[in-house]
C-alpha positions, 0 to 999 in steps of 0.5 A: 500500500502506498502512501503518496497521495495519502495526506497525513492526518493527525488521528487522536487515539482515547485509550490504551488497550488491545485495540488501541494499540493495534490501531495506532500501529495501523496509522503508523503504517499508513502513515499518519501522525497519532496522539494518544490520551487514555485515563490510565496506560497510555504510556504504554503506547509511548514508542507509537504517539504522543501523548496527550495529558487531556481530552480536550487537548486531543480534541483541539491537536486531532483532525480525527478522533478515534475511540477504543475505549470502554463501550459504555464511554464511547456515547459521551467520548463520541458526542465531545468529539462531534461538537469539537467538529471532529470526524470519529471512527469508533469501535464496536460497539457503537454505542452502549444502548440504541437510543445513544446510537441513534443520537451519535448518527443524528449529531453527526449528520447535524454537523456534517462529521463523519461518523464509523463504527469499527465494524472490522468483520466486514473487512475479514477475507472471508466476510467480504468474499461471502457479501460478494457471493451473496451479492452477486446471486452466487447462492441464490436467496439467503434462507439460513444463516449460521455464524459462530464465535469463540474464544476465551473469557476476556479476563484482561479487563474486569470492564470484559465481564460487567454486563452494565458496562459491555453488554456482555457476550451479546454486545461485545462478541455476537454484535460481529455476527448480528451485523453481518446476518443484517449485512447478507440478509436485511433487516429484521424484525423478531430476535430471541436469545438465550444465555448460559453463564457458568462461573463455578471454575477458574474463570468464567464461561459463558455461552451465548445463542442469538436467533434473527428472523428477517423481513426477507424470510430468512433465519440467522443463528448466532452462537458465541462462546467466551470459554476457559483461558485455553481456549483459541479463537475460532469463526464459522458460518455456513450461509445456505441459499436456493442455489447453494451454499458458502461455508467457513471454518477458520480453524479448518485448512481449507477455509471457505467452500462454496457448494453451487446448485449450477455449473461452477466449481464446488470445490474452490477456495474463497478466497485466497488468504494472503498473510499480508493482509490485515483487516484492521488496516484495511478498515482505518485505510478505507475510514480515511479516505481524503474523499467524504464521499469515498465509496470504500468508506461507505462499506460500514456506516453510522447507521448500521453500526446503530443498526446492530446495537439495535440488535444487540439490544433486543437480544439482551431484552428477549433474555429478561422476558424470555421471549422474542422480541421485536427490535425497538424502532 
């Protein structure tokens, strides 16, 4: 990738974490200028940016802001920065509750700010190839979707494991995959979810199962794992159409097949994974293109990532009833 009729921005980074570090790396590479201000470990991240000892010196220095921080501040942290005037990418989620969401996208469009929730699952390979299949009719009309997601308990920060504050296994794992069943299928109107939580060992497990129903008449399900320490992360989906059917398994050699009901190869590999490619830069390199109107940044918007917190948030709710819910408008 080159960085010759790239301008160089300089992106305020909120926060010190696992994420924000990986982004600040990522500007770096693309050649931006990153100051960083986070509450407590920014001098971690020393080597990478410089540091900021407030917030409101970010927002004052910065020609975009980016925020990796605990989801319940990304409402306040994201409001501060859209009347400073700024143009924000901000992690996933994009909002601790719909009504906060939809805030941020209104606020936003008010101020003529672009707006990014850090959706990075639609920049993975493997995502972006099943979109174009799906797109393209390659399997027909969508009409079962299975996505999975598992990994360990996020015990590196106690924020993880605080439903209050995260969202919990919904908000914080499955809301990849809700956004991507909405992406492929279109918008939905019944959610019901289930949850089992099991904190009798080391660390806690917890197992989370989502259920869309779409106005297309397709049916997504949804299956998260927050499992023991040694636990590796693993994805999958297996997409079924009326003429065929694209499967994933991150963890098999082979790990995209595409089985057609028509006159194509059902054995080829979609795509070609490339140890060079890294969604993540993809994701801020498309964000920040000098053209407001870049297609490529359009790949993500505002709106959906309200759209998966919505989501999220009906999920959370057919947990306390029990039943499904239909996702508030």
């Amino acid at each position: 990738m080159t960085n010759a009729a790239r301008p160089v921005l300089r992106v305020g980074v909120v926060g010190a974490g696992v994420m924000a570090r990986i982004h600040a790396e990522n500007l770096v590479r693309l050649g931006h200028r990153v100051l960083i201000h986070a509450q407590a470990g920014a001098e971690t991240l020393a080597g990478l940016a410089e540091m900021r000892a407030s917030y409101d010196e970010l927002l004052a220095e910065s020609d975009w802001i980016l925020i990796a921080t605990p989801t319940d501040t990304h409402h306040e942290l994201a409001m501060q920065a859209i009347a400073a005037g700024r143009d924000l990418i901000v992690e996933k989620p994009l909002a601790r509750t719909y009504a906060q969401a939809v805030e941020l996208v209104a606020a936003a469009a008010s101020a003529g700010r672009r707006l990014y929730p850090a959706h990075v699952v639609r920049f993975f390979p493997e995502y972006a190839a099943l979109h174009g299949a799906v797109t393209e009719g390659a399997i027909g009309t969508p009409a079962v979707l299975r996505f999975t997601r598992s990994g360990s308990f996020p015990i590196r920060a106690p924020w993880f494991g605080d439903p209050v504050r995260s969202g919990g296994i919904v908000f914080d794992q499955l809301i990849h995959d809700l956004d991507i069943a909405r992406w492929l299928a279109g918008e939905v109107d019944q959610v019901t979810a289930i949850v089992r939580h099991d904190d009798s060992g080391p660390a806690p497990v917890q197992a989370a199962h989502v259920t869309l129903r779409h106005r297309s008449g397709a049916i997504s399900l949804a299956s998260g794992v927050w499992g023991a320490q040694h636990v590796g992360f693993t994805t999958s989906f297996s997409v079924a159409g009326t003429g065929g059917l694209l499967e994933h398994e991150s963890a098999r050699e082979q790990p995209m097949i595409m089985q057609l009901d028509h006159d194509q190869p059902a054995d080829g590999l979609l795509p070609s994974r490339s140890a060079a490619a890294d969604p993540y830069l993809d994701e801020l390199a498309a964000f920040l293109q000098p053209d407001r109107d870049s297609p490529p940044a359009r790949i993500v918007t505002a709106a959906d990532g309200a759209e998966a917190v919505r989501l999220a948030e009906a999920a959370l709710a057919s947990l306390r009833s029990g039943q499904p819910v239909e996702p508030a408008r």
